[in-house]
N, CA, C and O atoms as a GROMACS GRO file, in nm:
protein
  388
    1UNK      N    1  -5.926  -0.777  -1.192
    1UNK     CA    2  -5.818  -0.682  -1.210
    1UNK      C    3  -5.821  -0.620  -1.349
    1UNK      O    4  -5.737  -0.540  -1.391
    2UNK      N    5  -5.900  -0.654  -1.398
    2UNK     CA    6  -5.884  -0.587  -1.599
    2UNK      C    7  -5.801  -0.688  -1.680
    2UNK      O    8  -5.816  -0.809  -1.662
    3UNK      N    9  -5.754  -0.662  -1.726
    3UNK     CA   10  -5.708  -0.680  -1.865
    3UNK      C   11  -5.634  -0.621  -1.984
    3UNK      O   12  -5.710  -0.565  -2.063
    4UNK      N   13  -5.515  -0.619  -2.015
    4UNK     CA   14  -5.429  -0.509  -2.093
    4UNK      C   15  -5.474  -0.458  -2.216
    4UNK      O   16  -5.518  -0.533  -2.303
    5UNK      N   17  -5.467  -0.341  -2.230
    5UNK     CA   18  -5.552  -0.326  -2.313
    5UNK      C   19  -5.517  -0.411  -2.466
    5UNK      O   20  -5.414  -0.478  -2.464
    6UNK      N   21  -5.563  -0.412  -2.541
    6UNK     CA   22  -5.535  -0.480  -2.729
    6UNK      C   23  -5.512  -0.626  -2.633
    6UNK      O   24  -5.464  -0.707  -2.712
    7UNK      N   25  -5.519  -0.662  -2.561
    7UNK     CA   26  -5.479  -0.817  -2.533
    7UNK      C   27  -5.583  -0.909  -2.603
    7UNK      O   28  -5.663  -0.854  -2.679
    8UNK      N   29  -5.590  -1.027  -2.589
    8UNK     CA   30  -5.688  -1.108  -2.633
    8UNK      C   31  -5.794  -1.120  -2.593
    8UNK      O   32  -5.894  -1.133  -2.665
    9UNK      N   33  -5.794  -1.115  -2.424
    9UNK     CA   34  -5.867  -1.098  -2.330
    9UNK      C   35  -5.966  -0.987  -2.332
    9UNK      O   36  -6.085  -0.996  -2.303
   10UNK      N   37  -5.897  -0.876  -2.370
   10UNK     CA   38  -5.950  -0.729  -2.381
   10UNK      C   39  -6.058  -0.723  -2.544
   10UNK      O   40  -6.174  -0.681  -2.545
   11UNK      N   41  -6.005  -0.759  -2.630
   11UNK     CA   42  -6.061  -0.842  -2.788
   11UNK      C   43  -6.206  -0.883  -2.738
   11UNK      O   44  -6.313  -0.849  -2.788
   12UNK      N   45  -6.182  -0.965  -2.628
   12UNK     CA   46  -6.262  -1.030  -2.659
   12UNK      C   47  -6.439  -1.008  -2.550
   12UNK      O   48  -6.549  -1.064  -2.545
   13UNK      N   49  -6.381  -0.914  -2.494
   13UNK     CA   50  -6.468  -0.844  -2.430
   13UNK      C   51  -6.441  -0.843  -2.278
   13UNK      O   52  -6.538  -0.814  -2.208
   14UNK      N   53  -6.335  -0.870  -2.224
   14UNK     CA   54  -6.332  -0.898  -2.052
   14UNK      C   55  -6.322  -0.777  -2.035
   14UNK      O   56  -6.266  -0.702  -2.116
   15UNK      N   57  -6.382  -0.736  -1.913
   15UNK     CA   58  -6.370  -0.617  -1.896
   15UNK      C   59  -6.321  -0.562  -1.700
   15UNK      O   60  -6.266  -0.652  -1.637
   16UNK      N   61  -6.340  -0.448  -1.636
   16UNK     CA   62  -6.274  -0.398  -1.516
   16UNK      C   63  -6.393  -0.450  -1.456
   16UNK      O   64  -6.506  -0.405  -1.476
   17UNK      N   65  -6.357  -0.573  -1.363
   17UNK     CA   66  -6.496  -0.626  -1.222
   17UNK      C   67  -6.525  -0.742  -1.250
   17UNK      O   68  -6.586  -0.813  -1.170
   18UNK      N   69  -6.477  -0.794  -1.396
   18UNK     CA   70  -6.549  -0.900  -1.418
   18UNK      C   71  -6.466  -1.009  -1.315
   18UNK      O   72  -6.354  -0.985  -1.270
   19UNK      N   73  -6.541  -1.129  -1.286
   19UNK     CA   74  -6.507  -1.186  -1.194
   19UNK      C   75  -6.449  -1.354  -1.229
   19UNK      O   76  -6.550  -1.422  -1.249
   20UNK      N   77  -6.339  -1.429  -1.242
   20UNK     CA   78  -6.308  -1.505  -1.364
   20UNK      C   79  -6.349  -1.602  -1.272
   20UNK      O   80  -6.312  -1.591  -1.155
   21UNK      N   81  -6.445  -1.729  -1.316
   21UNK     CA   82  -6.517  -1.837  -1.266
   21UNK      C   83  -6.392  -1.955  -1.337
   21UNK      O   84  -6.301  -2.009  -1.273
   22UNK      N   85  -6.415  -1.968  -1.450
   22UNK     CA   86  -6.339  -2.099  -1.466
   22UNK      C   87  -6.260  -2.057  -1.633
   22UNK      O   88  -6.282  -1.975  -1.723
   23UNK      N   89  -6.196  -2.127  -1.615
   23UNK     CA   90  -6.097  -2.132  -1.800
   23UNK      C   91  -6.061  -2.284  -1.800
   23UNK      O   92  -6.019  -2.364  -1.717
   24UNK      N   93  -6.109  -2.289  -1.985
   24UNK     CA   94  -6.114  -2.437  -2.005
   24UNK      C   95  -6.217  -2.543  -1.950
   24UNK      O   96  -6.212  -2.659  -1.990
   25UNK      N   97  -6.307  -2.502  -1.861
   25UNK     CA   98  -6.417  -2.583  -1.800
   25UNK      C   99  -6.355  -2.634  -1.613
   25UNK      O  100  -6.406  -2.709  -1.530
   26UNK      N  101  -6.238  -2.557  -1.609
   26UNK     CA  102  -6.180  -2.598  -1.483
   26UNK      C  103  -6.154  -2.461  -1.414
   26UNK      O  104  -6.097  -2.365  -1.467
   27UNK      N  105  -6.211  -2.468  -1.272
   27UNK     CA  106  -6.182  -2.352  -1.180
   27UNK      C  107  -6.055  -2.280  -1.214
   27UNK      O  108  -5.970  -2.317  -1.295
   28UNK      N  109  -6.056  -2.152  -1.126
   28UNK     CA  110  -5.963  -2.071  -1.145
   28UNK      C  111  -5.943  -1.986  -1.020
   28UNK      O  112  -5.939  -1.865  -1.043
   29UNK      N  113  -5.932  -2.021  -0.905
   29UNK     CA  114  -5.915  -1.972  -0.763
   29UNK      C  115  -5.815  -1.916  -0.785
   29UNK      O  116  -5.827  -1.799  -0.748
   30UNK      N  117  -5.691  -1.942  -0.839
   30UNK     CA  118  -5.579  -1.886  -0.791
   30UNK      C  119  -5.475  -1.908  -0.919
   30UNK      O  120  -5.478  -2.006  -0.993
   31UNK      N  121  -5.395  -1.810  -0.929
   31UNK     CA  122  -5.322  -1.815  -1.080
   31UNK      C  123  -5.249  -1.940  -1.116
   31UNK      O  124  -5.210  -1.952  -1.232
   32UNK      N  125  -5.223  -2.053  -1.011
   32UNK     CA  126  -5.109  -2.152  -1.072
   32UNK      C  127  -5.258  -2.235  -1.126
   32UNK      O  128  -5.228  -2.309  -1.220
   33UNK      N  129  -5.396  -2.241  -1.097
   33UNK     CA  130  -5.505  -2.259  -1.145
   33UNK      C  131  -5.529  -2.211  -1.233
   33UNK      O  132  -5.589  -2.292  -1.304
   34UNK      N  133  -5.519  -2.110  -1.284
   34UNK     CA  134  -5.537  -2.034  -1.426
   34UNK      C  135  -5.451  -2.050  -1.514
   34UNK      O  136  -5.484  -2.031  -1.631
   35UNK      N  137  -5.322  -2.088  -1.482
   35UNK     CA  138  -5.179  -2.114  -1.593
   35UNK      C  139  -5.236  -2.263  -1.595
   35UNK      O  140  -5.237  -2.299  -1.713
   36UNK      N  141  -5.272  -2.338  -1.534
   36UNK     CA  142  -5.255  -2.475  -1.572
   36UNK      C  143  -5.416  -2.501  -1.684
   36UNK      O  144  -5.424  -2.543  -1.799
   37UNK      N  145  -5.506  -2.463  -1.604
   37UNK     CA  146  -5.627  -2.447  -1.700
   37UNK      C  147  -5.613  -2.380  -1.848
   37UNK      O  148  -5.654  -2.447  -1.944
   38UNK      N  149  -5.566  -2.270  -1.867
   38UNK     CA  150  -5.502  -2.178  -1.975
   38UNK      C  151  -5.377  -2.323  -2.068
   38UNK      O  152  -5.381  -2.355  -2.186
   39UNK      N  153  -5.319  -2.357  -2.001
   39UNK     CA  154  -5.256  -2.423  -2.110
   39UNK      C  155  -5.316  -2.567  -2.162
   39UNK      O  156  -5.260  -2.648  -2.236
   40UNK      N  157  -5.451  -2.576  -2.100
   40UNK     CA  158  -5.514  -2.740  -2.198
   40UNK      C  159  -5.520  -2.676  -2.365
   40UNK      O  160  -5.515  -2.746  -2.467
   41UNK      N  161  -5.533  -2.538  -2.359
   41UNK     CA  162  -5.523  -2.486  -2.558
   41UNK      C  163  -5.430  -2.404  -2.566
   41UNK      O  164  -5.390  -2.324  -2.482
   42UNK      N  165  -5.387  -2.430  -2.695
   42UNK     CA  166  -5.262  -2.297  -2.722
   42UNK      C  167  -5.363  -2.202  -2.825
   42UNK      O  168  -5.340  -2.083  -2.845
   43UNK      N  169  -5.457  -2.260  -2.874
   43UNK     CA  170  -5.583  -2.127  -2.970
   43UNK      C  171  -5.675  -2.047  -2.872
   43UNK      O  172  -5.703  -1.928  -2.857
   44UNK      N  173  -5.697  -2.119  -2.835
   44UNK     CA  174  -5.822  -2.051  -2.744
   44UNK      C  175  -5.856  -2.105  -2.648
   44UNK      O  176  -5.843  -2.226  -2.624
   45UNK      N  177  -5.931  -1.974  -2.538
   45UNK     CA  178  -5.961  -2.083  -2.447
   45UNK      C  179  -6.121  -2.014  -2.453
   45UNK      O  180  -6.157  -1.923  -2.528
   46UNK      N  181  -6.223  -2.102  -2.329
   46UNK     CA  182  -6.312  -2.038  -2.295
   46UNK      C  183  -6.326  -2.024  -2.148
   46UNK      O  184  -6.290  -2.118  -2.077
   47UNK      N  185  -6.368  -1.929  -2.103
   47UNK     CA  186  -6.432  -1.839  -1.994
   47UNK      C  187  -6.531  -1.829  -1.955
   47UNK      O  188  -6.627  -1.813  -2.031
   48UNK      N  189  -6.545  -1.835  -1.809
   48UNK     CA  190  -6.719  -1.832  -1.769
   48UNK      C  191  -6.658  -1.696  -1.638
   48UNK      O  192  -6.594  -1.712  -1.534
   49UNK      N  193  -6.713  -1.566  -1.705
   49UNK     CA  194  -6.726  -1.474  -1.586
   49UNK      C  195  -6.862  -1.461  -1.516
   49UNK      O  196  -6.974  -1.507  -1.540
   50UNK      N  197  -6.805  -1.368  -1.407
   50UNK     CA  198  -6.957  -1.347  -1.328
   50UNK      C  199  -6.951  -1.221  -1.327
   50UNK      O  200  -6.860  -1.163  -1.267
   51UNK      N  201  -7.062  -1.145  -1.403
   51UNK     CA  202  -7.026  -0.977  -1.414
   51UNK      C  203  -7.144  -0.903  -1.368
   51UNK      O  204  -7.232  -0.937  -1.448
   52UNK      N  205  -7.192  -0.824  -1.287
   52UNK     CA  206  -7.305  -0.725  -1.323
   52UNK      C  207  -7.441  -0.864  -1.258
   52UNK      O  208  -7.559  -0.839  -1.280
   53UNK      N  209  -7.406  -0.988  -1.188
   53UNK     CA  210  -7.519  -1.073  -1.137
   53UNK      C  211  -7.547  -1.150  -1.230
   53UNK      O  212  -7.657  -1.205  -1.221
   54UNK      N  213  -7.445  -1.186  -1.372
   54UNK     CA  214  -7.477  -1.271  -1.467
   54UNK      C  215  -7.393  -1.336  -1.502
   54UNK      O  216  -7.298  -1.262  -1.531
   55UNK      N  217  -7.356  -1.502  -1.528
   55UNK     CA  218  -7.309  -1.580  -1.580
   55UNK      C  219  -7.268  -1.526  -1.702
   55UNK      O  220  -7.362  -1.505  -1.779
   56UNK      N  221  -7.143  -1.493  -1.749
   56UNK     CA  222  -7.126  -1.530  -1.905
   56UNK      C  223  -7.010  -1.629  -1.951
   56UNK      O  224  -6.928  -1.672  -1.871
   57UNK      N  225  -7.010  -1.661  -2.080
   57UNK     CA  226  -6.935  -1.776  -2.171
   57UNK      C  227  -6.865  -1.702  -2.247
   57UNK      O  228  -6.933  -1.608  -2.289
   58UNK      N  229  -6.740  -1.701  -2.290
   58UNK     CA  230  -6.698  -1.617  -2.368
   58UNK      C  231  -6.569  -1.723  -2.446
   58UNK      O  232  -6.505  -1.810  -2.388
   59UNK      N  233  -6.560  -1.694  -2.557
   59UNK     CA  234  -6.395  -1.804  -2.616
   59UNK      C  235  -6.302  -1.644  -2.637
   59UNK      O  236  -6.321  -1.530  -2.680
   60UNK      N  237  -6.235  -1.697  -2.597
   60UNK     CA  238  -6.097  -1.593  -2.622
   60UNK      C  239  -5.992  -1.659  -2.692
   60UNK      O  240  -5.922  -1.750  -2.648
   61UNK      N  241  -5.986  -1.603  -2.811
   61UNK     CA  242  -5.914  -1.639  -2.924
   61UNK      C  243  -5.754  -1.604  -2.914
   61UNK      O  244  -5.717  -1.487  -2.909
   62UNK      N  245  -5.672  -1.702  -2.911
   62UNK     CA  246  -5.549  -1.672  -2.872
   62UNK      C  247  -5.462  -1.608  -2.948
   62UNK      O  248  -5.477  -1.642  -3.065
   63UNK      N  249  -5.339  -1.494  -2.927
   63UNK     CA  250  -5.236  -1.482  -2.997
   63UNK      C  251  -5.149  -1.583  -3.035
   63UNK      O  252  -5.157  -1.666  -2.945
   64UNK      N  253  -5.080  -1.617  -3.108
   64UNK     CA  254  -4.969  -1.730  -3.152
   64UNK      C  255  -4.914  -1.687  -3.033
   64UNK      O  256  -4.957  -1.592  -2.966
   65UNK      N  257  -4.781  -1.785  -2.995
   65UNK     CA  258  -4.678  -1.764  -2.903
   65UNK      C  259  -4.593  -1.747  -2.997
   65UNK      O  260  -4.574  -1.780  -3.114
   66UNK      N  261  -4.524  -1.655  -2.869
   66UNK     CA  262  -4.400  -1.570  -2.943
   66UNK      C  263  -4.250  -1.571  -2.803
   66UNK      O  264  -4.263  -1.606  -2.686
   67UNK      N  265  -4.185  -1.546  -2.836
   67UNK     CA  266  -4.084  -1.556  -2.738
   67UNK      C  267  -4.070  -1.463  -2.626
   67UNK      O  268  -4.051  -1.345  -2.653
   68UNK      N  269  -4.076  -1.501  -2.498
   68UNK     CA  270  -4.119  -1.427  -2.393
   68UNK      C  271  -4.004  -1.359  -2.326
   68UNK      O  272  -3.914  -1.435  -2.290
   69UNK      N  273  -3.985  -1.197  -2.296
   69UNK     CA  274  -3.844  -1.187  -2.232
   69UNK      C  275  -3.913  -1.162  -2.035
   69UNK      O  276  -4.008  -1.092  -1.999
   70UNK      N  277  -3.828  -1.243  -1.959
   70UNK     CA  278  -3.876  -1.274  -1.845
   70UNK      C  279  -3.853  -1.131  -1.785
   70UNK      O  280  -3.943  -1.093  -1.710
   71UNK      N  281  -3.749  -1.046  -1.805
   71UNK     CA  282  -3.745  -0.939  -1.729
   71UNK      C  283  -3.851  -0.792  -1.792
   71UNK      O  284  -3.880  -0.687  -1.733
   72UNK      N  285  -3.887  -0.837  -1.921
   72UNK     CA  286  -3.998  -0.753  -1.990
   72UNK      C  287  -4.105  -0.758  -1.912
   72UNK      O  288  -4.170  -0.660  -1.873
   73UNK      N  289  -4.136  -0.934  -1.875
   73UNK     CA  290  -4.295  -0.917  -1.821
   73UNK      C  291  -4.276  -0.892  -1.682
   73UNK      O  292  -4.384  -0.859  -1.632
   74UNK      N  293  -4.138  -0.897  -1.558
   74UNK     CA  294  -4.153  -0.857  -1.464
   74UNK      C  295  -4.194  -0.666  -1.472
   74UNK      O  296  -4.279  -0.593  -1.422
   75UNK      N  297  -4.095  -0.653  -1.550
   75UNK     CA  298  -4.167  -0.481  -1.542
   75UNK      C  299  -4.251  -0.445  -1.584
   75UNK      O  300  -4.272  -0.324  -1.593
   76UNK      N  301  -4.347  -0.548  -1.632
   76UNK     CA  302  -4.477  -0.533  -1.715
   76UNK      C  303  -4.556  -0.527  -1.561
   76UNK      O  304  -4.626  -0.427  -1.545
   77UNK      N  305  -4.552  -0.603  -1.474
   77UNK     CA  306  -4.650  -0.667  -1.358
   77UNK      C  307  -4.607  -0.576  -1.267
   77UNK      O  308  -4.702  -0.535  -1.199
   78UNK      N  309  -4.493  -0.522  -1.235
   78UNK     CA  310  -4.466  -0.401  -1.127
   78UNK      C  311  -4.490  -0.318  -1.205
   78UNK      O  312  -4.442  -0.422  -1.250
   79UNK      N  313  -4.517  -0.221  -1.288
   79UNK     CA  314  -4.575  -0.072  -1.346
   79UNK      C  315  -4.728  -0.100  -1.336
   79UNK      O  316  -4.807  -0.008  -1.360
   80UNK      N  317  -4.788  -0.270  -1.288
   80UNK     CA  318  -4.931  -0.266  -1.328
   80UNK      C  319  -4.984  -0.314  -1.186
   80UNK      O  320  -5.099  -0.350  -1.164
   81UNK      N  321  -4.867  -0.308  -1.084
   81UNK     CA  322  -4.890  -0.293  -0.989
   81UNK      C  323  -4.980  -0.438  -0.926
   81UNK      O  324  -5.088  -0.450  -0.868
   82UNK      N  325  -4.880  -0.531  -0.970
   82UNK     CA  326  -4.985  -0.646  -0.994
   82UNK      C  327  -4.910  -0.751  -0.887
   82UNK      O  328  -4.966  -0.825  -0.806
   83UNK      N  329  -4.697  -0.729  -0.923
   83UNK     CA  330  -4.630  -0.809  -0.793
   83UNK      C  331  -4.578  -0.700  -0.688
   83UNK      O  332  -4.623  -0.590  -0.722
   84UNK      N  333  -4.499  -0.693  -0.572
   84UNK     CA  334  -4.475  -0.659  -0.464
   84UNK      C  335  -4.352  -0.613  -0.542
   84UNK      O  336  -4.300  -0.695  -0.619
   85UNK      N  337  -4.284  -0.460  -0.527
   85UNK     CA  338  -4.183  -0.437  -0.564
   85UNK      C  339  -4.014  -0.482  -0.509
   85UNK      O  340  -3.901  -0.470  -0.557
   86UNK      N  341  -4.090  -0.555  -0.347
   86UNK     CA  342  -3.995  -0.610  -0.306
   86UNK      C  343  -3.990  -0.724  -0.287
   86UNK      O  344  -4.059  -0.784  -0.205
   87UNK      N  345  -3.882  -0.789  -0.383
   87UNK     CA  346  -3.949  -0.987  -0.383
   87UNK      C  347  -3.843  -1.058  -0.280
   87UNK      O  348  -3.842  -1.181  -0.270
   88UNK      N  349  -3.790  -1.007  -0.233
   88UNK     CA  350  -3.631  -1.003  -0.142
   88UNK      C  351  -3.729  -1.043   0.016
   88UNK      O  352  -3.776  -0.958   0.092
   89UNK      N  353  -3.741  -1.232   0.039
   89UNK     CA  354  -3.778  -1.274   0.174
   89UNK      C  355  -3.813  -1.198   0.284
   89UNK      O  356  -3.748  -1.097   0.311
   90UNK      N  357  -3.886  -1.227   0.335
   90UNK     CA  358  -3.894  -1.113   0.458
   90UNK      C  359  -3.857  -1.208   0.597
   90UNK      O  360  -3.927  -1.306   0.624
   91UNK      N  361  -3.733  -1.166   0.686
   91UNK     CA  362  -3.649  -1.286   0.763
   91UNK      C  363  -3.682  -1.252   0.899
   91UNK      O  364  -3.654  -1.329   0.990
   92UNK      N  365  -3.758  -1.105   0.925
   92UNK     CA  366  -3.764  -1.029   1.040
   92UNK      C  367  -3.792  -1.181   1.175
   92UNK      O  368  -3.864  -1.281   1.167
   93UNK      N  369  -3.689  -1.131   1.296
   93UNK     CA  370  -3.721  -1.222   1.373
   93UNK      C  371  -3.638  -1.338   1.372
   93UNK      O  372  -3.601  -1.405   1.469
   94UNK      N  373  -3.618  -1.352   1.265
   94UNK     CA  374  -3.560  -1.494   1.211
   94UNK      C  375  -3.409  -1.528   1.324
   94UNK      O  376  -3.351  -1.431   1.374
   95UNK      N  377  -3.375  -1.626   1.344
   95UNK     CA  378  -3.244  -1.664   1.454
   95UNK      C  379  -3.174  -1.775   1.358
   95UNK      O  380  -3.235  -1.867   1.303
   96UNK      N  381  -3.038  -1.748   1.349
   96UNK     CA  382  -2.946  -1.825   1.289
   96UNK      C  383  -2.934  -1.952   1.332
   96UNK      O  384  -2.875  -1.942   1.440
   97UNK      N  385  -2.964  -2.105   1.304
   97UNK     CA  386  -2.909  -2.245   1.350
   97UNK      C  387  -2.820  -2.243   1.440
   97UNK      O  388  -2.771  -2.348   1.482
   0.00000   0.00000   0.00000
C-alpha cells in the first residue's frame, strides 16, 4: 500500500509494491501481526521486503512517540482510503431473539 510520505518508513526507503515479509524477524500476514511485531522496539525496527523479485533488509529508524489523537488518525486512514467509511455492523437479514 505505500507509505506516508516524510514517515519513517518512507526515510527509509519503502516504497509503492513493496511487499512487507516480516518486522522484527516475525511474520507480518496481517496488521494485528504487524502491531505486535512493530512493538518488540520503540527505536527501530527491521524489515525484510520482497520488491522487484528481491529479498531486501532494511532498519527503519523510529520517530520518538508522541501523543496520538484517535480521531486524527481515523481521518488520516479514511482520506487514505485505507478503512471502510462505514464502520456501522452490517445486520442485513438479521431476526430479533
Amino acid at each position: 500500500m505505500g507509505c506516508q510520505p516524510d514517515s519513517p518508513a518512507d526515510r527509509a526507503g519503502v516504497v509503492y509494491g513493496d511487499i512487507l515479509l516480516t518486522v522484527n524477524g516475525k511474520s507480518t500476514p496481517d496488521w494485528t501481526a504487524f502491531i505486535e511485531a512493530r512493538s518488540l522496539s520503540a527505536s527501530s525496527m527491521v524489515i525484510e521486503l520482497f520488491r522487484q523479485g528481491e529479498q531486501l533488509k532494511l532498519t527503519v529508524p523510529l520517530d520518538p512517540p508522541h501523543a496520538l489523537d484517535p480521531a486524527q488518525l481515523l481521518a488520516e486512514l479514511i482520506a487514505e482510503r485505507l478503512v471502510p467509511l462505514d464502520l456501522t455492523p452490517h445486520v442485513a437479514n438479521s431476526k430479533p431473539n
